[in-house]
C-alpha positions as CSV (number, residue, x, y, z in Angstrom):
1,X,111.1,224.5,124.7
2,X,109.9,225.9,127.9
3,X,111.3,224.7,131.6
4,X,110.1,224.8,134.9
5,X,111.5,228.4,136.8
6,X,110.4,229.3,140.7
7,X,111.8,232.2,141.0
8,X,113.2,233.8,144.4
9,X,112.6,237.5,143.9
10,X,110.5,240.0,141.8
11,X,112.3,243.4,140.7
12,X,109.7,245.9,140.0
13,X,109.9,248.8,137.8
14,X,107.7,251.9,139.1
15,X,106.1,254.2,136.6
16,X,104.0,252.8,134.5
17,X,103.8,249.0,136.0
18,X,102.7,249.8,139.4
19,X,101.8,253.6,139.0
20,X,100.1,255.3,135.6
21,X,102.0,258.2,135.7
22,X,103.9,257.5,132.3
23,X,100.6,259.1,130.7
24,X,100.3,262.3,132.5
25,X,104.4,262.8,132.5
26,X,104.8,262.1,128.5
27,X,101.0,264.6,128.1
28,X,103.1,267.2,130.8
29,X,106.1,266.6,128.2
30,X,103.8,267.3,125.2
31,X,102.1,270.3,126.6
32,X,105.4,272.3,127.9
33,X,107.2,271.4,124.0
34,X,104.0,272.7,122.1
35,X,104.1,275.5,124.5
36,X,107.4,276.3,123.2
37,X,106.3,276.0,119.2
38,X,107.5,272.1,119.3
39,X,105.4,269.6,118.5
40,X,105.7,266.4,119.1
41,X,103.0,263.0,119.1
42,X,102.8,260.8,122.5
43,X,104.0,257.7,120.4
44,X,107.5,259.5,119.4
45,X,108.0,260.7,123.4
46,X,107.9,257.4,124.3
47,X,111.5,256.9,124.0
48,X,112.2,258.7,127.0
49,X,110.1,256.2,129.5
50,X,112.1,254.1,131.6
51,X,115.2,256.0,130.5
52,X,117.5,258.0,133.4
53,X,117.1,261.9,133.4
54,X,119.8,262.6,131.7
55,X,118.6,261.0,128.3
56,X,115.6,263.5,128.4
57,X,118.1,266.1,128.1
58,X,120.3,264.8,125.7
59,X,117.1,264.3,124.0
60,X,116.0,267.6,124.2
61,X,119.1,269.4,123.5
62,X,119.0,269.5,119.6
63,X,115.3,270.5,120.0
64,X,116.6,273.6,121.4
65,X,119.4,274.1,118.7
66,X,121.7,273.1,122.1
67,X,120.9,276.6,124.2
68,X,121.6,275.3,127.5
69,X,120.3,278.4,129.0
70,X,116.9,277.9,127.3
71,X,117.1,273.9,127.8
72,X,117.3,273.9,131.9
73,X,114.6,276.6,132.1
74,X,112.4,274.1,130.0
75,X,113.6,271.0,132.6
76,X,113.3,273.1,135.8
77,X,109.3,274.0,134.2
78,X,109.2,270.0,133.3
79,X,110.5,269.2,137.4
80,X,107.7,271.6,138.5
81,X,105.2,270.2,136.7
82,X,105.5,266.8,137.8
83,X,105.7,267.7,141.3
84,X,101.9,269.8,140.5
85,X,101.0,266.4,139.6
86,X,101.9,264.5,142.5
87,X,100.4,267.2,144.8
88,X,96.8,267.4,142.5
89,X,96.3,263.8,143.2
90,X,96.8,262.7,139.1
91,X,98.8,260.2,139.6
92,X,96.6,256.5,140.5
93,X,97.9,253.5,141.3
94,X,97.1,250.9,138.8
95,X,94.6,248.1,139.9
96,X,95.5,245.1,141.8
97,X,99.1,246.5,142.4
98,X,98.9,245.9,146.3
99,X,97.5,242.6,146.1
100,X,100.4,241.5,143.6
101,X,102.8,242.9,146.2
102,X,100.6,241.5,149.1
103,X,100.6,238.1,147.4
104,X,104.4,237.5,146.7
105,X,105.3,238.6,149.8
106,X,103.0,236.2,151.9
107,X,104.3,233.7,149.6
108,X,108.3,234.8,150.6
109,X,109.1,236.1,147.6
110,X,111.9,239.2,148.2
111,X,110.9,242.3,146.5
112,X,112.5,245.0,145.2
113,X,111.9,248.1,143.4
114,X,114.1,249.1,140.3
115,X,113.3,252.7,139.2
116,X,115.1,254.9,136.9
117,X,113.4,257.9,139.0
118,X,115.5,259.6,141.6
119,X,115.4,258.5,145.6
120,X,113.5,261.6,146.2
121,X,110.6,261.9,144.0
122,X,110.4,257.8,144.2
123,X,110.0,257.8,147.6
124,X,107.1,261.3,147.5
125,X,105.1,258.9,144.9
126,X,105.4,256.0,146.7
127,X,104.6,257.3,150.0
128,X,101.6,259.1,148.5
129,X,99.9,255.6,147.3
130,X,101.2,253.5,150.5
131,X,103.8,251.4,148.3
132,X,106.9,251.7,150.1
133,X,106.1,249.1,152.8
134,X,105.9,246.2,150.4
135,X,109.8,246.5,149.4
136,X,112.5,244.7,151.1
137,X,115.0,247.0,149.0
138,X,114.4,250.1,146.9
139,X,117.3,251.5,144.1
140,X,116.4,254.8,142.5
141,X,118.0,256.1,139.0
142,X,120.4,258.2,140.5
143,X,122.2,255.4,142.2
144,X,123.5,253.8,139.5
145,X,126.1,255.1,136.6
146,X,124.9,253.5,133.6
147,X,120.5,253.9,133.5
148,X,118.5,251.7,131.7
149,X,118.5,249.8,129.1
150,X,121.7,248.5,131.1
151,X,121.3,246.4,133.6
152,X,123.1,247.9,136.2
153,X,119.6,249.0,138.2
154,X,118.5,245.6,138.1
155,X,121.6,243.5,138.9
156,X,121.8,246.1,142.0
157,X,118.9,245.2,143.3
158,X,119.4,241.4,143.1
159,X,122.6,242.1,144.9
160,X,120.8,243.9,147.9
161,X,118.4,241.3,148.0
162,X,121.2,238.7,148.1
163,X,119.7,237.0,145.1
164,X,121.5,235.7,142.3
165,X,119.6,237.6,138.8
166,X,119.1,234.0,137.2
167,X,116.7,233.6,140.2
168,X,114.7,237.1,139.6
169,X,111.4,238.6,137.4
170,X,111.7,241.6,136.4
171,X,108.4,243.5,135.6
172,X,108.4,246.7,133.3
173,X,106.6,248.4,130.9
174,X,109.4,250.1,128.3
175,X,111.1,248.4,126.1
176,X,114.3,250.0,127.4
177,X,113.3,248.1,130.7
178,X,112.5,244.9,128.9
179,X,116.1,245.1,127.1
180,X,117.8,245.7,130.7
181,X,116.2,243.2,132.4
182,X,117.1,240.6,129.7
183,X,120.7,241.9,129.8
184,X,120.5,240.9,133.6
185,X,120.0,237.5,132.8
186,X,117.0,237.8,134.5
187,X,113.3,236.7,133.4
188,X,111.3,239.7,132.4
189,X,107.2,240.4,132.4
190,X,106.1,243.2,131.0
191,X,102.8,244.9,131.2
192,X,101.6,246.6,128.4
193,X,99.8,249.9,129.3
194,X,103.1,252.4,128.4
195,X,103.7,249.9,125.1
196,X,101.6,248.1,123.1
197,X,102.4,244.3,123.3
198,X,104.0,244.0,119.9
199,X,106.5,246.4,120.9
200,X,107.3,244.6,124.3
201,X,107.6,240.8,122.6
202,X,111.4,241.1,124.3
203,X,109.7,240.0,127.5
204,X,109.5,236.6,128.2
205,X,105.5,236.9,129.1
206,X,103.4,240.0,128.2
207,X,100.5,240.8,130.4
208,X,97.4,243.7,129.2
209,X,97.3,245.1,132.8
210,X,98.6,244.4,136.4
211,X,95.5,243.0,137.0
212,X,96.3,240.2,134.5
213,X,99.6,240.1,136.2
214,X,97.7,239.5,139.5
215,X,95.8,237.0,137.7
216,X,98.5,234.9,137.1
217,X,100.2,234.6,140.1
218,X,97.2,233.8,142.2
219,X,96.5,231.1,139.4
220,X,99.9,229.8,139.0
221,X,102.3,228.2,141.4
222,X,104.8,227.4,139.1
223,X,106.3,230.1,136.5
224,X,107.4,229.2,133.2
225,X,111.1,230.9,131.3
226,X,110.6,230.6,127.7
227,X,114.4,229.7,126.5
């Protein structure tokens, strides 16, 4: 049985809801491991999305037999190349993601971002696609102790936006964000472009694109919490 929700805030995760730049990180990721006689499909990388940075290391530390030497040469080549891509221009903002933000603010909605990337490299991608000045609050991954899939990022942001987390939507596109957001007691959309939607049914509402997501929220004045 459904019931009635209008929410006060929306906490938004970055890569991969409101920039696609899970694709070209997790092909950067697949490139630098067959480079160094690893191989490894997209589908099976996808555990590190959404995650703090350092499960990637944890990840990758049996993959290098635990040589820490040869495991924070492969991360420092891994840091570069995601900076190459910020500075080539490969990284798009996904469709409709300033009118979503445009929207709920004119409508008073606080909004927040929630991103498991650090302050610094947040704030170069935001800046690059103008996305900074729609957030009231922004909390990066290296603010909190405990990454996602706890909730500790979320709840966070509901506290600097002086919202309680029963009265926020969270939007992600891991499941590791899905799981965090629930945990938050919070009501959770997910788009699916990182995940297919089968893998993201977690979410209270599962939307194809942002553009969907936009979509919605121009259509709908009230939103609905499944229990």
């Amino acid at each position: 049985m459904s019931e009635s929700f209008a929410p006060s805030a929306f906490i938004f995760d970055m890569d991969g809801v409101l920039i696609d730049s899970e694709r070209p990180t997790l092909g950067l990721l697949q490139r630098l491991l067959s480079e160094a006689g690893v191989e490894r499909d997209r589908a099976s990388l996808r555990v590190v999305c959404g995650r703090p940075a350092g499960f990637l290391a944890g990840y990758l530390a049996p993959i290098f037999d635990h040589d820490a030497r040869a495991l924070e040469a492969f991360l420092e080549r891994y840091a570069q190349g995601k900076l190459e891509h910020l500075a080539s221009g490969a990284i798009h903002v996904f469709p409709h993601t300033h009118d979503v933000l445009t929207v709920l603010h004119e409508r008073g909605f606080g909004i927040a971002l929630a991103t498991s990337t650090a302050r610094e490299l947040a704030l170069r991608r935001l800046g690059q696609h103008d996305l900074e000045r729609h957030f009231d609050r922004i909390v990066t991954g290296d603010e909190v102790v405990e990454g996602k899939p706890a909730p500790d990022i979320f709840l966070r942001a509901a506290e600097a936006l002086g919202v309680e987390p029963s009265a926020c939507v969270v939007v992600e596109d891991s499941v590791v964000g899905v799981e965090a957001g629930r945990s938050a007691g919070m009501t959770v959309f997910a788009i699916a472009k990182t995940y297919p939607a089968e893998e993201l049914a977690g979410a209270h509402r599962v939307f194809e694109s942002m553009s969907a997501l936009h979509a919605c929220i121009e259509g709908e004045l009230t939103l609905v919490r499944s229990p």
